[in-house]
C-alpha positions as CSV (number, residue, x, y, z in Angstrom):
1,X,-21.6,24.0,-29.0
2,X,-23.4,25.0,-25.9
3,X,-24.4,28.1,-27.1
4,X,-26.6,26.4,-29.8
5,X,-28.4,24.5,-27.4
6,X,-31.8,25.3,-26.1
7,X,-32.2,24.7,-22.6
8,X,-35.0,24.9,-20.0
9,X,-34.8,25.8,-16.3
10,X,-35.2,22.6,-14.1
11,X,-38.0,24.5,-12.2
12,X,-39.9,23.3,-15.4
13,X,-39.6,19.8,-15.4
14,X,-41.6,18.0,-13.7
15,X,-39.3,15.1,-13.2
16,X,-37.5,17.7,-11.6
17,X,-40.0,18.6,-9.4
18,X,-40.9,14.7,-8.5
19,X,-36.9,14.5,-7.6
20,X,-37.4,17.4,-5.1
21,X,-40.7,16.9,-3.6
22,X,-39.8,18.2,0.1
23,X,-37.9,21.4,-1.7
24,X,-34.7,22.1,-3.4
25,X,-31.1,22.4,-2.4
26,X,-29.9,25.8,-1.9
27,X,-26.2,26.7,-2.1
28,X,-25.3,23.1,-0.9
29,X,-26.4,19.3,-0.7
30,X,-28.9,19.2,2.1
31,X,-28.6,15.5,2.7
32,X,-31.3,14.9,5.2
33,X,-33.9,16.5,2.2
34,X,-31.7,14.4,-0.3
35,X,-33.1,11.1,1.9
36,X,-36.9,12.4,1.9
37,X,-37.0,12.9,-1.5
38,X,-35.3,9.8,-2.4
39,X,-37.8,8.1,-0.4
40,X,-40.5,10.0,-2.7
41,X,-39.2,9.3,-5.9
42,X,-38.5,5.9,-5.5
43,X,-41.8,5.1,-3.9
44,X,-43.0,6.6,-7.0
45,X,-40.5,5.1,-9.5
46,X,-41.6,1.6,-8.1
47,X,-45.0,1.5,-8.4
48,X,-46.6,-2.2,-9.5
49,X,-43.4,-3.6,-8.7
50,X,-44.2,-7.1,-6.3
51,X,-42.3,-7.7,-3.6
52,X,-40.0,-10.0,-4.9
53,X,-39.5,-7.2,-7.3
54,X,-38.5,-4.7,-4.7
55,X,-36.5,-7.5,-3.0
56,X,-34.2,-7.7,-5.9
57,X,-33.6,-4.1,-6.1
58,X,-32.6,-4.1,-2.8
59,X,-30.0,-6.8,-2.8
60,X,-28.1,-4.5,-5.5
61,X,-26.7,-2.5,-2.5
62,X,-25.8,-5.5,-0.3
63,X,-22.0,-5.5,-0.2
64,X,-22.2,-1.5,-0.6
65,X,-20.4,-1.0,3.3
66,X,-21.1,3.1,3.0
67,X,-24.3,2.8,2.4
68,X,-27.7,1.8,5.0
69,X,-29.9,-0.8,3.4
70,X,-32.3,0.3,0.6
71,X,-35.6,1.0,1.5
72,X,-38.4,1.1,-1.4
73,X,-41.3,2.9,1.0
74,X,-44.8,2.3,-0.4
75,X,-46.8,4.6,-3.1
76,X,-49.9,5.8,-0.4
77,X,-52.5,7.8,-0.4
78,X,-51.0,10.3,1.7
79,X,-47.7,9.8,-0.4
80,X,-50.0,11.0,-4.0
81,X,-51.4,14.0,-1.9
82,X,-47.6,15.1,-0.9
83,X,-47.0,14.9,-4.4
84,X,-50.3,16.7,-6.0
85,X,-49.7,19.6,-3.1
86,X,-46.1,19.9,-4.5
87,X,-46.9,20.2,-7.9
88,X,-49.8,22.4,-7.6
89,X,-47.7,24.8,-5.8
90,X,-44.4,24.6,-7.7
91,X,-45.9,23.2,-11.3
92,X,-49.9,24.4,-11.4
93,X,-51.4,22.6,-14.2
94,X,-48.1,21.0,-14.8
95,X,-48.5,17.0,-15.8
96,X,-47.3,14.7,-12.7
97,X,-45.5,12.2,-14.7
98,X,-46.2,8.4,-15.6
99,X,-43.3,6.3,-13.4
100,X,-44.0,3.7,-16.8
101,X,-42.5,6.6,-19.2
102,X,-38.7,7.3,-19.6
103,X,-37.1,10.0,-17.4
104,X,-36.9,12.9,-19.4
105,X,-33.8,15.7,-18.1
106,X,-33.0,16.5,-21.8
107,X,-31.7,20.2,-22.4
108,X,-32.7,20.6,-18.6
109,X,-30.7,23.3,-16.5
110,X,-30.0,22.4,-13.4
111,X,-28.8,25.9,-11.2
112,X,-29.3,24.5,-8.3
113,X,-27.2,21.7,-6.7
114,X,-29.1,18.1,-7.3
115,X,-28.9,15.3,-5.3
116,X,-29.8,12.3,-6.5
117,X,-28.4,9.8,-3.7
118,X,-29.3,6.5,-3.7
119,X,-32.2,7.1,-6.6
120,X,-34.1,4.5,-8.8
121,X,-34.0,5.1,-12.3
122,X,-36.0,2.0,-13.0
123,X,-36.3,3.5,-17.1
124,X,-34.6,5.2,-19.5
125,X,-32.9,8.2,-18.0
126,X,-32.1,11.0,-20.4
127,X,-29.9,13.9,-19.2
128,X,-28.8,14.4,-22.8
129,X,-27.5,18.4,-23.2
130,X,-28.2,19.0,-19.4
131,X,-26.5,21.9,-17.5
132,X,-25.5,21.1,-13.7
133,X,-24.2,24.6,-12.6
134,X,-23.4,23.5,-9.2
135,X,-22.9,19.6,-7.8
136,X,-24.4,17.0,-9.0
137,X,-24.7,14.1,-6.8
138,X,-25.5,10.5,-8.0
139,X,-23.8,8.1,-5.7
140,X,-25.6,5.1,-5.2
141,X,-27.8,5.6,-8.0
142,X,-29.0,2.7,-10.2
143,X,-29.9,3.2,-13.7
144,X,-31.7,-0.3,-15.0
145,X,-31.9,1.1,-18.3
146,X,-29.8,3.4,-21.1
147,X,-28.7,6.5,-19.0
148,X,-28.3,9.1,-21.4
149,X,-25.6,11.6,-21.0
150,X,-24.3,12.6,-24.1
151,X,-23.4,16.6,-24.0
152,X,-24.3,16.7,-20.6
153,X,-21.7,19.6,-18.9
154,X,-20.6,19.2,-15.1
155,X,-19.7,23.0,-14.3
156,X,-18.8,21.6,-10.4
157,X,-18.5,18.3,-8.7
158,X,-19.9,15.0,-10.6
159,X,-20.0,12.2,-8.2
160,X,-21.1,8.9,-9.0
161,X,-19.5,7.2,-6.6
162,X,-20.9,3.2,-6.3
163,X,-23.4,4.2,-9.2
164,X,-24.9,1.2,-11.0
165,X,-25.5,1.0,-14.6
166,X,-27.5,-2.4,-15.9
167,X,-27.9,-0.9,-19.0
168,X,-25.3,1.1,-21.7
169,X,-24.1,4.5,-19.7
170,X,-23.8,6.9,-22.6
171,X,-21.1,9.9,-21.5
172,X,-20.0,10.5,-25.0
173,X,-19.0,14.1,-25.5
174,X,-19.6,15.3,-21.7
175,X,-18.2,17.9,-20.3
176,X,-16.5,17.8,-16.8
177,X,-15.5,20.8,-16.0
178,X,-14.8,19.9,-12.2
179,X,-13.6,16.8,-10.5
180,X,-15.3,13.9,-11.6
181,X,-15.5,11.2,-9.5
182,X,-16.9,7.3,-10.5
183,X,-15.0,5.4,-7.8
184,X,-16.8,2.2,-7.4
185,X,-19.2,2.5,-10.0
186,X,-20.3,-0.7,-12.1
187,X,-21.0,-1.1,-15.7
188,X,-23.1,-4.0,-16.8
189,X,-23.3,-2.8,-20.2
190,X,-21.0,-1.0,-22.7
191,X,-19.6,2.0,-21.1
192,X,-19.3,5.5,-23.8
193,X,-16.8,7.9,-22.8
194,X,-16.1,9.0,-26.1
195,X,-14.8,12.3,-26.5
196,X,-15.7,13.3,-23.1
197,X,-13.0,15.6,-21.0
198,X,-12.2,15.6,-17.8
199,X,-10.6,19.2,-17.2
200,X,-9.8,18.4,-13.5
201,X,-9.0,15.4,-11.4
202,X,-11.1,11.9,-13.0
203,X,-11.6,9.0,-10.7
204,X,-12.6,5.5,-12.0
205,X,-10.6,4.0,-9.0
206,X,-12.2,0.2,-7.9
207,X,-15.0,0.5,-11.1
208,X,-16.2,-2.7,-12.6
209,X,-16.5,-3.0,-16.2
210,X,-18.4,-6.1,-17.4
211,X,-18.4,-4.7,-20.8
212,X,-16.4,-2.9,-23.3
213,X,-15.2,1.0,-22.1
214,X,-15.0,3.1,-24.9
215,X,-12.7,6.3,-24.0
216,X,-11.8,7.0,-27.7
217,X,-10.8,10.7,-28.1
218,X,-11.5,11.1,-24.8
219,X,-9.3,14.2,-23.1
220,X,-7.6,13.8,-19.1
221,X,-6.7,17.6,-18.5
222,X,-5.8,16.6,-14.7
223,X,-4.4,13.9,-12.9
224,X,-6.6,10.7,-13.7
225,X,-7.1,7.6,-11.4
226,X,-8.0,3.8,-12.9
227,X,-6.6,2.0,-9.8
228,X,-8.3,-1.4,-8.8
229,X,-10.7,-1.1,-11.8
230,X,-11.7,-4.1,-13.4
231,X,-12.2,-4.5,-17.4
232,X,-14.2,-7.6,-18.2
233,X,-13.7,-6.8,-21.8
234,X,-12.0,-4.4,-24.1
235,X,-11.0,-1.1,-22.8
236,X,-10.2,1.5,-25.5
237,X,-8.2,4.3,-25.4
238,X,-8.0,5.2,-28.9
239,X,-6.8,8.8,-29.9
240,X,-7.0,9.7,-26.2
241,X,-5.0,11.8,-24.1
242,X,-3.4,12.2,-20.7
243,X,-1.6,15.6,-20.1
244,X,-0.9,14.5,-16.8
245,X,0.0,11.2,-14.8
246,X,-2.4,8.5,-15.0
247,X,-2.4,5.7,-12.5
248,X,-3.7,1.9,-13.6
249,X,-1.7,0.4,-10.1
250,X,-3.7,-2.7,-9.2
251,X,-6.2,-2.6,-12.2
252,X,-6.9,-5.4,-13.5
253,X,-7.8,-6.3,-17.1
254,X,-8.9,-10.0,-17.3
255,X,-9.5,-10.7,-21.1
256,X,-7.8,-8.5,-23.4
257,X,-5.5,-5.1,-23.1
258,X,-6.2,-2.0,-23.7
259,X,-6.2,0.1,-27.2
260,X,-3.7,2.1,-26.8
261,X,-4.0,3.5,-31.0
262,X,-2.6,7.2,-31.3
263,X,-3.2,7.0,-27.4
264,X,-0.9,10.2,-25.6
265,X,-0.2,8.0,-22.0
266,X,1.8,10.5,-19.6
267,X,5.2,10.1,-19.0
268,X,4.8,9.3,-15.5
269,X,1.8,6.5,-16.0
270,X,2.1,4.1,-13.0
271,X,0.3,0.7,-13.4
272,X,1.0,-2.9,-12.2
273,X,3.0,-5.5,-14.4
274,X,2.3,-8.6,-12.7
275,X,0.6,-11.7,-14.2
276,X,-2.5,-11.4,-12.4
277,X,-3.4,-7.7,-13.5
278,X,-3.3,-9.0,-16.7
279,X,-5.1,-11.8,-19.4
280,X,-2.9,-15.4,-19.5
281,X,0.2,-15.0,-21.6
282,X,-0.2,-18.3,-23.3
283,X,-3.4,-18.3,-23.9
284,X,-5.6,-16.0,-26.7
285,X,-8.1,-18.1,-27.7
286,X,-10.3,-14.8,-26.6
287,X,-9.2,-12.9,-29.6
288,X,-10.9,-15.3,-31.9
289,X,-14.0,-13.9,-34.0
290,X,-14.8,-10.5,-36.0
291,X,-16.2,-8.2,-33.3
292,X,-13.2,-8.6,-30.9
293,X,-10.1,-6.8,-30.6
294,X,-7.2,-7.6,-33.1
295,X,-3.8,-9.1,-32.0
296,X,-1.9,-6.6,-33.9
297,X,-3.8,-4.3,-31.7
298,X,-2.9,-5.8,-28.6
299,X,1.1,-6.2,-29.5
300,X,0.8,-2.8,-30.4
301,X,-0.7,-1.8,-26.9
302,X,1.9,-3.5,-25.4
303,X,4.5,-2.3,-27.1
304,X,2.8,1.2,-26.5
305,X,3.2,0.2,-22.7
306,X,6.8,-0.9,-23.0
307,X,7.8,2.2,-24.6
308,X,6.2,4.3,-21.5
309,X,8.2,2.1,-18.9
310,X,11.3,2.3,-20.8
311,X,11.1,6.3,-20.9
312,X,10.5,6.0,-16.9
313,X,14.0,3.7,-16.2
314,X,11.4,0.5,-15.6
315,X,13.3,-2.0,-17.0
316,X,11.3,-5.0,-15.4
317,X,8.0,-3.3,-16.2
318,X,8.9,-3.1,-19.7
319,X,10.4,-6.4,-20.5
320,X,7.3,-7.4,-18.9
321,X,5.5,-6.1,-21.9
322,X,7.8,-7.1,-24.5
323,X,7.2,-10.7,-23.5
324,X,3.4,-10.0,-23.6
325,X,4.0,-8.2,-27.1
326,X,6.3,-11.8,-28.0
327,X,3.6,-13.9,-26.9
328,X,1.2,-11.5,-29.1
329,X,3.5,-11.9,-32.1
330,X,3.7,-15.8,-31.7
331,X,-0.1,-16.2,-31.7
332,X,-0.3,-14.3,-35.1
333,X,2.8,-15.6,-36.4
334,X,2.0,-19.3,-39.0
335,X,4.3,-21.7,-40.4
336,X,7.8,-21.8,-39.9
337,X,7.7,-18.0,-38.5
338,X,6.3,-19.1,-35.3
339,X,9.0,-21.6,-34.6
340,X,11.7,-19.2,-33.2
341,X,9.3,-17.3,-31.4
342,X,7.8,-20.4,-29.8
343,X,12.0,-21.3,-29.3
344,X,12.7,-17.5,-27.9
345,X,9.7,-18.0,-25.2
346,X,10.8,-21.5,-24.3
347,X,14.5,-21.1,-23.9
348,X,14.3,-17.8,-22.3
349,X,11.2,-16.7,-21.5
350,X,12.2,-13.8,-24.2
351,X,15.3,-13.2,-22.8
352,X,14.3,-12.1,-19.2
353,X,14.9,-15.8,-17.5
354,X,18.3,-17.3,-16.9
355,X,17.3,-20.6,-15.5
356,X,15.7,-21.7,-18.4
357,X,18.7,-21.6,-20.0
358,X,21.0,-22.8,-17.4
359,X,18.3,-25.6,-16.9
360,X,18.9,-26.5,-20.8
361,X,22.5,-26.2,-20.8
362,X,22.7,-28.8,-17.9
363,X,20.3,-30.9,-20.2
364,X,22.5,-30.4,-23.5
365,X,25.2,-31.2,-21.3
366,X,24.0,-34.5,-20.1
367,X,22.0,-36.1,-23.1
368,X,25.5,-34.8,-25.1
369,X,27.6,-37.1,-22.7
370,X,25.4,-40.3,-23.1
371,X,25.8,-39.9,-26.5
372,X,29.6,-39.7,-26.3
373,X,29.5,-42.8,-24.3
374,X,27.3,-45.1,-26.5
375,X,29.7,-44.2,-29.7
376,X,32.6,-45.2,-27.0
377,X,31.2,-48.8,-26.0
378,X,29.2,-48.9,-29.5
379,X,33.0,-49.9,-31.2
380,X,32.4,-53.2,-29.7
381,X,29.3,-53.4,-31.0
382,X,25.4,-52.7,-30.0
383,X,24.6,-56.0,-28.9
384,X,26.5,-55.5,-25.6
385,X,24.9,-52.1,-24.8
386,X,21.4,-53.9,-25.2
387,X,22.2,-56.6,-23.4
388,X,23.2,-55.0,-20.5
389,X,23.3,-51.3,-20.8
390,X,24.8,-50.3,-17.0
391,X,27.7,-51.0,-19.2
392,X,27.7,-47.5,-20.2
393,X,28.9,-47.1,-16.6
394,X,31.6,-49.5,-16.4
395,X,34.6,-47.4,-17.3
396,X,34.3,-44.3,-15.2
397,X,37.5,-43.2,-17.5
398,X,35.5,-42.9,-20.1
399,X,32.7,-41.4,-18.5
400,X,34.4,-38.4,-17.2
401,X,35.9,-38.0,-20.9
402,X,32.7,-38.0,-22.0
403,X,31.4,-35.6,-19.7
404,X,35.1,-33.0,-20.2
405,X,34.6,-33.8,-23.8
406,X,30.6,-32.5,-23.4
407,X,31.2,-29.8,-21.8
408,X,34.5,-28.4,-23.5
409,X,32.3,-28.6,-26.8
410,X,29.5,-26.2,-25.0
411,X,32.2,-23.8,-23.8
412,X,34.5,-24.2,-26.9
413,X,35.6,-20.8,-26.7
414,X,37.7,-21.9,-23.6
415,X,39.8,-23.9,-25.5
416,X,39.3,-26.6,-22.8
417,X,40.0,-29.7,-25.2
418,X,43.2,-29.3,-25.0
419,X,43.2,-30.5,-21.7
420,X,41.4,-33.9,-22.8
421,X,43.1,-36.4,-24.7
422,X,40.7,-39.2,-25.9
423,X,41.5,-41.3,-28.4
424,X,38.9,-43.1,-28.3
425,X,36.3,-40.8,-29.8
426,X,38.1,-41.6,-33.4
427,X,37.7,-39.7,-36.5
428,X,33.6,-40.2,-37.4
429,X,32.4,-38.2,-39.6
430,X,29.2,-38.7,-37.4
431,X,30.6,-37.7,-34.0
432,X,32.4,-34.4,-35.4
433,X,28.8,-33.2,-36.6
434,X,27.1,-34.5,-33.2
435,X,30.0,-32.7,-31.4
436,X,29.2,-29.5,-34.1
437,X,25.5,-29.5,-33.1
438,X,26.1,-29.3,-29.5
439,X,28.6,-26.5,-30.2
440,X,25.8,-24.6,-31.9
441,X,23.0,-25.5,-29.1
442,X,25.5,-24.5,-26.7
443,X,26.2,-21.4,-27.9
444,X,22.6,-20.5,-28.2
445,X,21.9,-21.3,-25.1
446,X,24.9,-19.1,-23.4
447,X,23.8,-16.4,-25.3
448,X,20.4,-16.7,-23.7
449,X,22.4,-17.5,-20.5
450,X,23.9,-13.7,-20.9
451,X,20.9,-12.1,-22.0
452,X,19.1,-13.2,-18.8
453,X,21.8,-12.4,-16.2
454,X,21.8,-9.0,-18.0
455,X,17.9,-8.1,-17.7
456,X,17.9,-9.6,-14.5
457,X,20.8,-8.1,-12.7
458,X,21.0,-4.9,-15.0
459,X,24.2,-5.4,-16.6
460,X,25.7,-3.4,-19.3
């Protein structure tokens, strides 16, 4: 493809001579230059802005530790002459550009290292198709509009460390052939990585993404880093793929997770399975509407997910999962389908909790016992249980044969009533199926009680 495309040396463009005013960079990144022509450009870029105005864009770096406050020096007289002295040598009759008309890199080739530090893109900046044939530099840069990079190819270092994008940041179909690194960076807007590749290492470590992150058919060649990020909103990873490990730890994803859909995760993808990395179990109100992501997408993600723990020996990891995939399935689940899910999760927390149904069990075993005992005194009729009901307590005979006959009838498999011999409980037809239903409840409860102690404690 890049063969096809007609490109023009950067020494041609007069943005690119505005962004270098005090000279190029020669076989490295002079940063000292870098800082006086930042100071140039941006002067330039923020012409007619009012105070207030430059104000604003300078409290975008407060909080940014690594970096000296902003300063947005003033467009003089002696500034313009700089400028005009630059161009006439570098650009004769070349236009000086309009700082009101979008930034133009298109098909640019930049053989030179470019440093763009700390740089004011206060309109549309297109580097659509551009060649960087040595590093390009862009930490600290703020885009307040589109920034165009579709086809742009990154022969060496791409750093956009702490770069700011207001508007949509448009990588779709880049080429990094390098390292790429957009640690810190922060995405107002949608974020396009589609079809971009990222031959060596990739670093969206601690990035903010307010809006959706599209990574669809995007290819990792090299280890890739997501820790700390933060997606706002949807992240896909559609028909993507990792050929090596690819590490989420500590990222958090506050509304919905991520589209994993014919997604090729590593086998040795580390992330963090607690609660707060990850949107409310119980609640998915946020997946109402047409433009947001599906449930069925999310269970599959997490099912996705569970798979790659699984595959690592993670059981706790992946039975974290399963209960987000449960809790998934429950929410798209109607009518009587969703009541033994909505059972499952509050029995058992999907099998991974054994206090629940301990907790239960004590319950079953207590309301089961009452019961026994108001059929016991109920033979001499219900007038003398509502008159004074402490006579429920009276006979402690038949209160611990209540309670034996309770709990033989949970554990029935034990064969304990043989060891209890009350007559009193009679031949009912009602008691044998009250005594039959807390058989059943019992035994669905153990059975949860097992299923716990085994995901907890690993048995087998």
């Amino acid at each position: 493809m890049s063969e096809t495309i007609n490109r023009r040396s950067a020494s041609e463009n007069p943005f690119y001579i505005m962004a270098t005013i005090y000279g190029e960079n020669t076989d490295e990144i002079d940063f000292d230059l870098s800082d006086q022509n930042r100071d140039v450009w941006n002067a330039w870029a923020c012409q007619g802005l009012s105070k207030d105005e430059k104000d604003d864009l300078q409290k975008t770096y407060q909080g940014l530790m690594t970096y000296p406050r902003l300063i947005i020096p003033d467009w003089t007289e002696d500034l313009q002459k700089t400028v005009n002295d630059a161009f006439a040598k570098r650009l004769p009759g070349g236009p000086i550009p309009d700082h009101s008309s979008d930034i133009n890199f298109r098909g640019t080739d930049f053989k030179q290292p470019v440093g763009f530090v700390g740089f004011l893109f206060l309109k549309d900046a297109v580097f659509m198709n551009a060649q960087f044939t040595k590093a390009a530099d862009f930490r600290f840069a703020t885009f307040t509009k589109h920034a165009n990079f579709i086809g742009a190819e990154f022969t060496k270092a791409a750093i956009f460390t702490h770069a700011q994008f207001t508007e949509g940041a448009n990588f779709i179909n880049a080429q990094f052939t390098n390292a790429a690194s957009l640690m810190h960076a922060r995405f107002t807007n949608r974020a396009h990585f589609r079809y971009a590749q990222f031959t060596q290492g990739a670093s969206f470590s601690y990035a903010r993404f307010k809006e959706k992150a599209c990574f669809t058919s995007s290819r990792f060649e090299a280890h890739s880093y997501f820790q700390g990020a933060i997606f706002s909103e949807a992240l896909d990873f559609t028909d993507a793929s990792f050929a090596r490990p690819v590490n989420f730890r500590q990222a958090r994803f506050e509304k919905y997770y991520p589209i994993l859909e014919g997604t090729n995760l590593h086998g040795k993808t580390t992330l963090t399975a607690q609660p707060k990395y990850w949107p409310k179990a119980t609640d998915h109100s946020q997946y109402e509407g047409t433009y947001t992501q599906t449930l069925e997408k999310a269970a599959a993600g997490c099912a996705h997910l569970r798979h790659n723990m699984t595959a690592q020996g993670l059981p706790d990891d992946a039975h974290f999962f399963f209960r987000r995939e449960m809790g998934c399935k429950l929410a798209m689940a109607g009518g009587v389908k969703k009541l033994p899910l909505w059972l499952y999760g509050k029995l058992s927390d999907y099998g991974y909790s054994y206090g629940r149904p301990l907790w239960w069990l004590i319950q079953l075993w207590l309301v089961w016992t009452l019961g026994y005992l108001v059929f016991h005194h109920s033979k001499g009729g219900f007038s003398k249980l509502t008159e004074d009901f402490s006579v429920l307590w009276s006979d402690w005979d038949a209160v611990f044969d209540a309670a034996g006959l309770s709990f033989a009838n949970i554990f029935v498999f034990f064969g304990f009533h043989k060891r209890f011999d009350m007559k009193w409980s009679g031949d009912s037809n009602w008691l044998i199926a009250f005594t039959g239903l807390e058989t059943i409840l019992g035994f669905i409860l153990l059975f949860f009680l097992g299923l716990g102690l085994r995901n907890q404690f690993r048995l087998k």
